[in-house]
C-alpha positions as CSV (number, residue, x, y, z in Angstrom):
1,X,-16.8,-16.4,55.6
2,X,-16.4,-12.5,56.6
3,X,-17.9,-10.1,54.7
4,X,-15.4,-7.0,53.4
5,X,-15.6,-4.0,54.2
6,X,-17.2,-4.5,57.9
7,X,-16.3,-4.0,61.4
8,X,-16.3,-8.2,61.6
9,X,-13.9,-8.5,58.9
10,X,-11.4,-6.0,60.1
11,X,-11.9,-7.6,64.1
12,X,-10.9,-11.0,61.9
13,X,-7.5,-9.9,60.6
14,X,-6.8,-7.3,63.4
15,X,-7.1,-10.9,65.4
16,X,-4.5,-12.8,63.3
17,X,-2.2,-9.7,62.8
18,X,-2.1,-9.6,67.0
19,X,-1.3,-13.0,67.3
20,X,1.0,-13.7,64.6
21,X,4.9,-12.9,65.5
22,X,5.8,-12.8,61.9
23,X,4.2,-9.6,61.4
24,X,6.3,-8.2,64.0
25,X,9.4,-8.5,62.6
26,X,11.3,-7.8,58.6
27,X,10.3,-3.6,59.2
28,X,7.0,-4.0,60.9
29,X,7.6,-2.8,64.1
30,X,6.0,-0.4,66.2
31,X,3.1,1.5,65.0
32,X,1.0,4.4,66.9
33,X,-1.8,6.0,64.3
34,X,-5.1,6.1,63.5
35,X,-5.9,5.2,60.0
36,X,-9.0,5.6,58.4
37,X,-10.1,3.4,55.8
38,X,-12.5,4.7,52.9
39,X,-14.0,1.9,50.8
40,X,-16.6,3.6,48.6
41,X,-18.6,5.5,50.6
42,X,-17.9,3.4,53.8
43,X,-15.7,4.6,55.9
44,X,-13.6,2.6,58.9
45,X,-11.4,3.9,61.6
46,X,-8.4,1.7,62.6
47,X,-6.2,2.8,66.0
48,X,-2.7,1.0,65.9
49,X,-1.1,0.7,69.4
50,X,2.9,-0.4,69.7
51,X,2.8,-3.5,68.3
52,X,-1.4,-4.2,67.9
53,X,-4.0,-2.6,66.4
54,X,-6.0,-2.3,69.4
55,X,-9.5,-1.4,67.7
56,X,-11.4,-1.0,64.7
57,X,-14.9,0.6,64.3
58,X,-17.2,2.1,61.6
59,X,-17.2,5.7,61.0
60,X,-18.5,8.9,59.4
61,X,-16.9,11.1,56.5
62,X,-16.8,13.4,59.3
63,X,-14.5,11.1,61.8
64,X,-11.6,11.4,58.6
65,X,-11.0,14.9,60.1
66,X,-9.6,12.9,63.3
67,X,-7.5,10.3,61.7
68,X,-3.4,10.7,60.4
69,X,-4.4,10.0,57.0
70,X,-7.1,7.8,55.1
71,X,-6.8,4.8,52.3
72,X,-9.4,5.7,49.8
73,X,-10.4,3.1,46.9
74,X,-13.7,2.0,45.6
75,X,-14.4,-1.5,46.3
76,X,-13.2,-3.2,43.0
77,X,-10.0,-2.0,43.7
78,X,-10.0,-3.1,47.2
79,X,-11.5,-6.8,45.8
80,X,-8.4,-7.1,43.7
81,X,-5.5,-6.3,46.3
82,X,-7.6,-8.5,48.9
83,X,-8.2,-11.6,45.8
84,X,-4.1,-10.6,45.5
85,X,-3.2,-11.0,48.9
86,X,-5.3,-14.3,49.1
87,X,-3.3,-15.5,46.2
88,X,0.0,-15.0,47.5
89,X,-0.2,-15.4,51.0
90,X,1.0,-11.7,51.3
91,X,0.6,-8.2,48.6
92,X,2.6,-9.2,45.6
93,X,4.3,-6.0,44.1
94,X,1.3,-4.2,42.0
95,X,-0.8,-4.4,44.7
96,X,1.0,-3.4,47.7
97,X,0.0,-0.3,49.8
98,X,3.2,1.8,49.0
99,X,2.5,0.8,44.6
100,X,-1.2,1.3,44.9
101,X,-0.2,5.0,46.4
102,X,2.8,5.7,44.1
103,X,0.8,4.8,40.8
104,X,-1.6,7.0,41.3
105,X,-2.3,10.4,39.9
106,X,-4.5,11.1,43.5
107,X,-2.8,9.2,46.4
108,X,-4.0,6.3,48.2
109,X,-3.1,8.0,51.4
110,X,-4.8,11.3,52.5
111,X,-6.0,13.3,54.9
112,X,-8.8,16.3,54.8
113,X,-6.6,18.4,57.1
114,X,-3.6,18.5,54.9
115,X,-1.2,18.0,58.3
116,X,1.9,17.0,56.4
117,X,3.5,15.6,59.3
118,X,0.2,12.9,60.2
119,X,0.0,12.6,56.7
120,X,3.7,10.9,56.7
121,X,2.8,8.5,59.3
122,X,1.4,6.4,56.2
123,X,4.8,5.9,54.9
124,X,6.9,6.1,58.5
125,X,4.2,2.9,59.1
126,X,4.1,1.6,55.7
127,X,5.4,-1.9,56.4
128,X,3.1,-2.4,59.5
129,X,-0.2,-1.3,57.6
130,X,0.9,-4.3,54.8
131,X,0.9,-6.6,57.2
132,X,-2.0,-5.6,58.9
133,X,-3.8,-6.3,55.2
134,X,-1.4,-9.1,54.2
135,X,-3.0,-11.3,57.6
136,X,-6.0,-11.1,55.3
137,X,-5.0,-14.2,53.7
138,X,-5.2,-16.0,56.1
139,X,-9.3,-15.6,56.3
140,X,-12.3,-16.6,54.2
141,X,-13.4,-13.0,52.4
142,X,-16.3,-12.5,50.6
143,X,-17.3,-9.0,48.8
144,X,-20.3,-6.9,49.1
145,X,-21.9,-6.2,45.8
């Protein structure tokens, strides 16, 4: 069992979403960003390559000013698209990236240098990112307290 968030858990599903074929295809495609994932106050840097995402590491608050754009939630919220994904074998529709973002009054997806155009990459590579998370199910999670 993997603990979320870590380095380890995100190596785990970047290793199933490289290997897998079905997350190539339905929109997935091609995906060149860095995206930097905010769960609390931990922070993780994810570079996606064509069709790969070729690393991921822990980072500062300070590394977001390097990234396209962040996903910020707390770690509840998080838990419950993860347990979601789990459940479904894939995001079912309140808990998919592109939901999560629109029902919010502050958006999922953000940066802190307000670059409009990096900033879009989040929706350009929308479908990508979901399957990135959605290879989640295919792992044993468990949650830090």
């Amino acid at each position: 069992m993997t603990a979320f968030p870590s380095v380890e858990w995100f190596d785990d599903v970047r290793d199933i979403f490289n290997h897998e074929d079905s997350f190539r295809g339905g929109g997935g495609g091609q995906c060149n960003c860095v995206a930097g994932i905010k769960v609390g106050n931990e922070i993780f840097v994810l570079t996606f390559e064509g069709f790969e995402c070729a690393g991921a590491r822990k980072a500062s608050l300070g590394d977001l000013d390097e990234v396209d754009f962040y996903l910020d939630m707390e770690i509840l919220e998080w838990q419950a698209m993860i347990e979601n994904i789990r459940q479904n074998g894939h995001a079912g529709l309140g808990y998919t990236l592109n939901t999560l973002d629109l029902d919010r009054a502050e958006r999922l997806a953000t940066s802190v240098h307000g670059d409009q155009y990096r900033e879009d990459l989040f929706f350009r590579y929308n479908q990508t990112l979901q399957y990135f998370f959605d290879a989640s199910s295919r792992i044993a999670t468990e949650f830090a307290s």
